[in-house]
C-alpha positions in Angstrom: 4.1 -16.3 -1.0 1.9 -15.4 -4.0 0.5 -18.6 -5.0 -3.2 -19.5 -6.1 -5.0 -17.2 -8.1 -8.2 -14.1 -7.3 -11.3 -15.7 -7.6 -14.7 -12.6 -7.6 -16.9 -15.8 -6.6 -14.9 -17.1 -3.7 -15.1 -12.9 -3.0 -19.0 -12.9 -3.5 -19.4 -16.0 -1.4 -17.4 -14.8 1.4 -19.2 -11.5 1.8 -22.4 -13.4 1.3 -21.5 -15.5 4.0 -20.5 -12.4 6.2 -23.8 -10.8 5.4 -25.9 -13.6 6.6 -24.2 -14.5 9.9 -23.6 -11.0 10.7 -20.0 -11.2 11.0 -17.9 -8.1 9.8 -15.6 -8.2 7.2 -12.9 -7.4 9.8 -13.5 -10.1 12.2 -10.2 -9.5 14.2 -10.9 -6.2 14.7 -14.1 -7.0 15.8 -12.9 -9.5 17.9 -10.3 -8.0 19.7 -12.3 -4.5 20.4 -15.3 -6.4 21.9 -13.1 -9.1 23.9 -9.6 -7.3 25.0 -9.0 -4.0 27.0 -7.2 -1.5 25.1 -3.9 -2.0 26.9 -3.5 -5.8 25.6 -4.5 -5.3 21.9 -2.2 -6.7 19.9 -1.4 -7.0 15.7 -2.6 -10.4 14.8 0.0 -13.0 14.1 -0.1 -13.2 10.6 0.4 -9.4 10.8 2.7 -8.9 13.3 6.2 -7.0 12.3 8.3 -8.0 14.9 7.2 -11.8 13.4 7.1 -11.1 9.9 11.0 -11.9 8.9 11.1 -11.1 5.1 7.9 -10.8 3.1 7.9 -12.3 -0.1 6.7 -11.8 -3.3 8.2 -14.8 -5.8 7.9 -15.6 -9.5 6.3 -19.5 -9.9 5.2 -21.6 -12.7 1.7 -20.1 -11.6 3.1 -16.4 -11.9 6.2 -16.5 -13.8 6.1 -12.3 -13.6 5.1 -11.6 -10.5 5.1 -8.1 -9.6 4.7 -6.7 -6.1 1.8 -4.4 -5.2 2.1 -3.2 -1.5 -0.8 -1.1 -0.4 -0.2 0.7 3.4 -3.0 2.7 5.2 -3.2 4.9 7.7 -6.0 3.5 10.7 -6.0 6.6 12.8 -9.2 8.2 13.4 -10.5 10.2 10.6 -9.1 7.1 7.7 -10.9 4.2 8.9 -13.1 4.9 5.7 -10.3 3.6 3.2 -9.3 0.2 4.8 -13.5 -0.9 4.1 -13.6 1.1 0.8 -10.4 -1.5 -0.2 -12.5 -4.4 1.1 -15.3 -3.7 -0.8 -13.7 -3.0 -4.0 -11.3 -5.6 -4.2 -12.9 -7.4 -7.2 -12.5 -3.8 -9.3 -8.7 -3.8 -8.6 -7.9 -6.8 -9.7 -10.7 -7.1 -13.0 -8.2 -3.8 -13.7 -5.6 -5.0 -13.3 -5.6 -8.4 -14.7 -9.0 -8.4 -17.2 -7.7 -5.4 -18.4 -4.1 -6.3 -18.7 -2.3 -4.0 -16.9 -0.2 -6.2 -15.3 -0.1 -10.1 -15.7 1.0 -11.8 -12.2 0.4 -8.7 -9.4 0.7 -9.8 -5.9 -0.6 -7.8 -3.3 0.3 -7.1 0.6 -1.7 -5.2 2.7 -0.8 -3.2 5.6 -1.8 -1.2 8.3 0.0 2.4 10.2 -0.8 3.9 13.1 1.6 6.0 15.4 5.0 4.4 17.5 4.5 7.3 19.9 1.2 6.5 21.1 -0.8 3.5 19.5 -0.7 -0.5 20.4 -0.5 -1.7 17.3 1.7 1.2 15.2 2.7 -0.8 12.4 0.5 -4.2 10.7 2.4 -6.2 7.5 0.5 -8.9 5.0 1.8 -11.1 2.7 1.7 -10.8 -1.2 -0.7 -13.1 -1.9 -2.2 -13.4 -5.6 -5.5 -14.8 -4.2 -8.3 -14.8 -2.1 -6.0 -14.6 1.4 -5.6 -10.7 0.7 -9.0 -10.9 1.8 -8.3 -12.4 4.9 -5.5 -10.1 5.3 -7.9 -7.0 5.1 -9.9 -8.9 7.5 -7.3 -9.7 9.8 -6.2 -5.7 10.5 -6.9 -3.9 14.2 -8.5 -0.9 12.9 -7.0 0.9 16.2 -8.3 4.0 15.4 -5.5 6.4 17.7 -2.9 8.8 16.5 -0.8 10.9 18.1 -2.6 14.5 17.3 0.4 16.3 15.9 -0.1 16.1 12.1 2.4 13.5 11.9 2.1 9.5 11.4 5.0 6.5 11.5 4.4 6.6 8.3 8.6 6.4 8.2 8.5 2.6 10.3 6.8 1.2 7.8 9.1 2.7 4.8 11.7 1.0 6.8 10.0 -2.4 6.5 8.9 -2.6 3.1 13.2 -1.4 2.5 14.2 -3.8 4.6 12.1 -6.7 5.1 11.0 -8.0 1.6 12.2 -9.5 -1.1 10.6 -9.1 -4.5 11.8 -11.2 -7.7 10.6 -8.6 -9.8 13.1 -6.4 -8.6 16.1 -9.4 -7.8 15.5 -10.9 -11.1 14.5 -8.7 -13.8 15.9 -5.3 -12.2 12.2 -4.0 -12.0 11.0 -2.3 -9.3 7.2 -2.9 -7.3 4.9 -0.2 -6.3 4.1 1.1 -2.9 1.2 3.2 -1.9 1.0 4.8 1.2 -2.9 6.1 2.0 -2.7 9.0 4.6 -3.7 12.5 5.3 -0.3 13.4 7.6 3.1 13.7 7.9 6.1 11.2 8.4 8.4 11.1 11.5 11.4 12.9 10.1 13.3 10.4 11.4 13.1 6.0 11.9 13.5 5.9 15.5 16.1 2.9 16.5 13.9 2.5 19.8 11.0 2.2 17.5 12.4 0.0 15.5 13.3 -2.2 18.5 10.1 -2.2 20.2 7.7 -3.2 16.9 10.0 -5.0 14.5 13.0 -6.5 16.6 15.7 -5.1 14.8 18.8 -3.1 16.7 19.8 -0.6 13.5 22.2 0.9 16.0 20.8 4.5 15.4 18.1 6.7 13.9 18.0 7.0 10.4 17.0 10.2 8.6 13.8 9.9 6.3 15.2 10.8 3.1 17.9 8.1 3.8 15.5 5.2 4.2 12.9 6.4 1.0 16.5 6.3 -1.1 17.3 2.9 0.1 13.2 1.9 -0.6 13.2 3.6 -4.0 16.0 1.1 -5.5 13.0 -1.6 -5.0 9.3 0.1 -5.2 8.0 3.0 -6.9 6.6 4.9 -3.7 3.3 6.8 -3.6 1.5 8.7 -1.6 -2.4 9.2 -1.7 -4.5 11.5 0.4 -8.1 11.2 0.1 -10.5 13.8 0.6 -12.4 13.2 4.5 -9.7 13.3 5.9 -8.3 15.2 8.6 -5.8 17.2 6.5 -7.0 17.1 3.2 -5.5 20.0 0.9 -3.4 21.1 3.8 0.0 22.4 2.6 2.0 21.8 5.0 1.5 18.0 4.6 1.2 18.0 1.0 4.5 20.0 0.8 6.0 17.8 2.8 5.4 14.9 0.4 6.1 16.7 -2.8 9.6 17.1 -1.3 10.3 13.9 -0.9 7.8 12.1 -3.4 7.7 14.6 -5.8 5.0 13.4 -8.7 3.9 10.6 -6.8 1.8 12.6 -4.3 -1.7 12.1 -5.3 -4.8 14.0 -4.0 -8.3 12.6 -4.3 -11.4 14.0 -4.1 -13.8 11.0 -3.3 -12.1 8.2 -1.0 -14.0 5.4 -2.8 -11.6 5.9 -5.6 -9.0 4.6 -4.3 -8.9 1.1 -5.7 -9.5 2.6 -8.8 -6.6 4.7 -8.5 -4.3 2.5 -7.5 -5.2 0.0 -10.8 -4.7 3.6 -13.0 -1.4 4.5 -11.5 -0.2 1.2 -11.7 -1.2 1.5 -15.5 0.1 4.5 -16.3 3.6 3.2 -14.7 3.3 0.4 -16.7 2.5 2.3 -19.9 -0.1 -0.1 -20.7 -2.8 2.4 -21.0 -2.8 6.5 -21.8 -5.0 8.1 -19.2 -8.1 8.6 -21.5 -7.5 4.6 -21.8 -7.8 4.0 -18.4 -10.7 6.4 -17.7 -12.7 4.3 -20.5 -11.7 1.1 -18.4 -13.8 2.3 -15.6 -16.3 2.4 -17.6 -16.4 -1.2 -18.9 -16.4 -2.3 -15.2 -19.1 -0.3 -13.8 -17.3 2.4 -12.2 -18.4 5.2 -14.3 -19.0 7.6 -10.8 -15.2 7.4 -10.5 -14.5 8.6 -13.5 -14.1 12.2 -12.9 -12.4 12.1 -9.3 -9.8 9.7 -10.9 -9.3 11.6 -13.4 -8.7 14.7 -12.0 -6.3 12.9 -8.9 -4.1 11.2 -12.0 -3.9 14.2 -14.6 -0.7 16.0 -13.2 0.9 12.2 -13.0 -0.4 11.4 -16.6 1.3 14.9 -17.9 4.8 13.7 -16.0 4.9 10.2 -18.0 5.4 7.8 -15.3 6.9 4.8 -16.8 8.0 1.1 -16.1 11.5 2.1 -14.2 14.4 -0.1 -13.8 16.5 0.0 -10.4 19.7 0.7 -10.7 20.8 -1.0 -7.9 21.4 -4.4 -9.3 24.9 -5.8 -10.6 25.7 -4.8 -14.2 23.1 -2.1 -13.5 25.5 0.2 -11.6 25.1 1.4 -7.9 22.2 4.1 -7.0 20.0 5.5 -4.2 17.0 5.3 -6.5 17.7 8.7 -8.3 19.6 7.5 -11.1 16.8 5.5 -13.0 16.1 4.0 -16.1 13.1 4.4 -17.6 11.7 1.7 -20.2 
């Protein structure tokens, strides 16, 4: 997947057309709530796990660079905000990313995470797509809305996708890993449950694997993050935050205003690329009209700044030696 190329007026012209028929941006969701009881709702098709095989994110003569962008959100009750905010603000991410030259061929999946132990629809997976279809991806998410209520997310199911069902040239070809952000305000499972793992993806991985053990094997591929917006259940909580400092370290991001998120996502992915400094990045805002963003991004991305993320290089490829992700070289 990845083919075509982001157009802001096919954007503009789609959420015009929304407007006027008074269709919601996320029709499925829409769909399903006001059609299906509760006990049959279902991930659509084209987001489906247990249908998803590998997702792919390829290098064409379109995007000879491609570079995977994955962006997972929590749709429990109190972070339905975020999934709308990334609608909305699609056309900021990507005039970041690509006006601004951040990166040159980003393709982006979408996804959705609930909770195994008690939602429907615990886990939703998109393509990378470098055009308009992450649109319809965004549209295409069940905004179940459930949770468990026990400060903990499968946040670690849909680690164990992304490790185990893509493949990224980015990372096969030129040894370079793709980003992952997870959006939450909870905990992880400390464990991928193989019954879990059964029920939502298909795969038999014959027991349960330990969290750290799946983030190692994810790390070789995608530079993992984790952002937790403010308006959330447990913003600033320590307990959660701790959590993902210990396994994240750095890439644990807290944000004051959740409509920064595209924003921060474009910055980090800057930063990582060292195409910008911060200050750079914070004047790139700016130019593109998102001047009230300025401050909260700034202040969520200073500690991260200080660290110098840069453009790693997995170790997990032949001639590059053998690694759980620890072991990296940074360009």
């Amino acid at each position: 997947m990845g083919s075509g190329n982001w157009s802001t007026n096919v954007y503009d012209a789609a959420q015009s057309y929304n407007r006027a028929s008074g269709r919601s941006a996320f029709h499925y969701d829409h769909v399903t709530k006001n059609s299906t009881p509760h006990s049959a709702w279902k991930a659509h098709v084209d987001l489906d796990p247990a249908l998803a095989g590998i997702r792919e994110s390829r290098d064409s003569d379109e995007h000879p660079l491609s570079l995977a962008v994955s962006v997972l959100f929590d749709v429990t009750g109190s972070m339905l905000r975020v999934p709308q905010t990334l609608q909305t603000k699609l056309p900021e991410l990507f005039g970041l990313l690509l006006r601004k030259g951040y990166v040159q061929d980003p393709q982006i999946m979408f996804g959705a995470i609930g909770d195994a132990t008690s939602d429907r629809v615990p886990l939703q997976v998109g393509q990378f797509e470098s055009d308009n279809r992450m649109d319809d991806q965004l549209g295409n998410i069940l905004l179940e809305g459930g949770g468990g209520g026990q400060k903990r997310e499968s946040y670690e199911l849909a680690l164990y996708f992304m490790a185990r069902h893509t493949s990224i040239d980015c990372h096969e070809k030129r040894g370079k890993r793709g980003y992952l952000f997870v959006i939450g305000d909870e905990m992880p499972y400390r464990k991928v449950r193989r019954s879990e793992v059964l029920e939502f993806i298909g795969d038999d991985i014959g027991e349960d694997i330990p969290i750290e053990r799946i983030l190692a094997e994810l790390r070789r591929k995608f530079e993992v993050y984790y952002i937790l917006p403010a308006g959330s259940s447990y913003v600033g909580d320590k307990e959660v935050l701790g959590e993902w400092k210990g396994l994240l370290g750095q890439h644990v991001i807290e944000l004051d205003d959740p409509d920064g998120v595209c924003e921060t996502i474009a910055l980090t992915i800057g930063l990582a690329e060292d195409a910008i400094d911060l200050d750079e990045g914070l004047e790139h805002l700016r130019d593109v009209g998102a001047d009230a963003q300025v401050a909260n991004v700034s202040k969520a991305l200073a500690s991260y700044a200080r660290s110098g993320g840069g453009v790693a290089v997995s170790g997990s490829l032949p001639g590059l030696g053998e690694g759980d992700g620890a072991g990296t070289t940074r360009l």
